[in-house]
N, C-alpha and C positions, 0 to 999 in steps of 0.2 A: 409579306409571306408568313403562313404560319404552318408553324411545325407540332404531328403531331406525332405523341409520344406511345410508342408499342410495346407492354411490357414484355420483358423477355418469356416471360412463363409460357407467353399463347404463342410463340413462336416452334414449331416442331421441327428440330433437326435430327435430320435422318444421315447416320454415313454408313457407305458401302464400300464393301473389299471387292476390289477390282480383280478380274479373274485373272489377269495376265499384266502384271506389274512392269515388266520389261519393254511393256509396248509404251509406255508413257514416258520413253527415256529420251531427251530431244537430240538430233543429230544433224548434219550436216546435207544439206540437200545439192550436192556439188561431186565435181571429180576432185581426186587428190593423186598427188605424184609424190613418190617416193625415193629414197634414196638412202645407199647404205655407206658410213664415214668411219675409215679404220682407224689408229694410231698406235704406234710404235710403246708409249707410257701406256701404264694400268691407270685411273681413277679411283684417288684418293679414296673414294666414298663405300665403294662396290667392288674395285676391282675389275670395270669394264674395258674392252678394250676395241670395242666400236658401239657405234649409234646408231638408229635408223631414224630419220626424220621423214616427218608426213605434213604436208604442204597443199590447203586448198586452192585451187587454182582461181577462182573468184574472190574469195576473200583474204587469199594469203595469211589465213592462221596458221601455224606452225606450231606441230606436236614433236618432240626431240625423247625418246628411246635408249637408255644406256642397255647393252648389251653382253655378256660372257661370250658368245658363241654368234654364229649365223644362223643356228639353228632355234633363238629366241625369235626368229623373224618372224613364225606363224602366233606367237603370245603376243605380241605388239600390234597383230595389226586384229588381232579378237579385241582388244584394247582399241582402237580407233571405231572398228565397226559397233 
């Protein structure tokens, strides 16, 4: 076998800015089921005092949400989509 050698010079690379950067973002092609976990302590970290976890039903990846309120429920799941 022989190998032959392309100097980089003659090689023309071209890059382009994609119009819609957002669309190249990979995601989950499955349902998911949700679920919202209270507790009685706050979290050291935040001071949360529930979670929302998000759960593929095919793959069983698991996404877990600390929360303040029930009402962080629509930022978490802009966060999954």
């Amino acid at each position: 076998m022989q190998y032959v050698h392309i100097p980089i010079s003659t090689i023309i690379l071209k890059c382009y800015k994609i119009p819609f950067p957002a669309l190249n973002v990979h995601r989950r092609k499955e349902a998911i089921a949700t679920d919202t976990v209270y507790t009685n302590t706050l979290a050291v970290n935040n001071a949360s005092t529930c979670s929302e976890i998000f759960i593929g039903i095919k793959s069983l990846v698991a996404d877990v949400f600390g929360m303040k309120t029930d009402k962080q429920f629509v930022n978490t799941l802009e966060e999954i989509i």
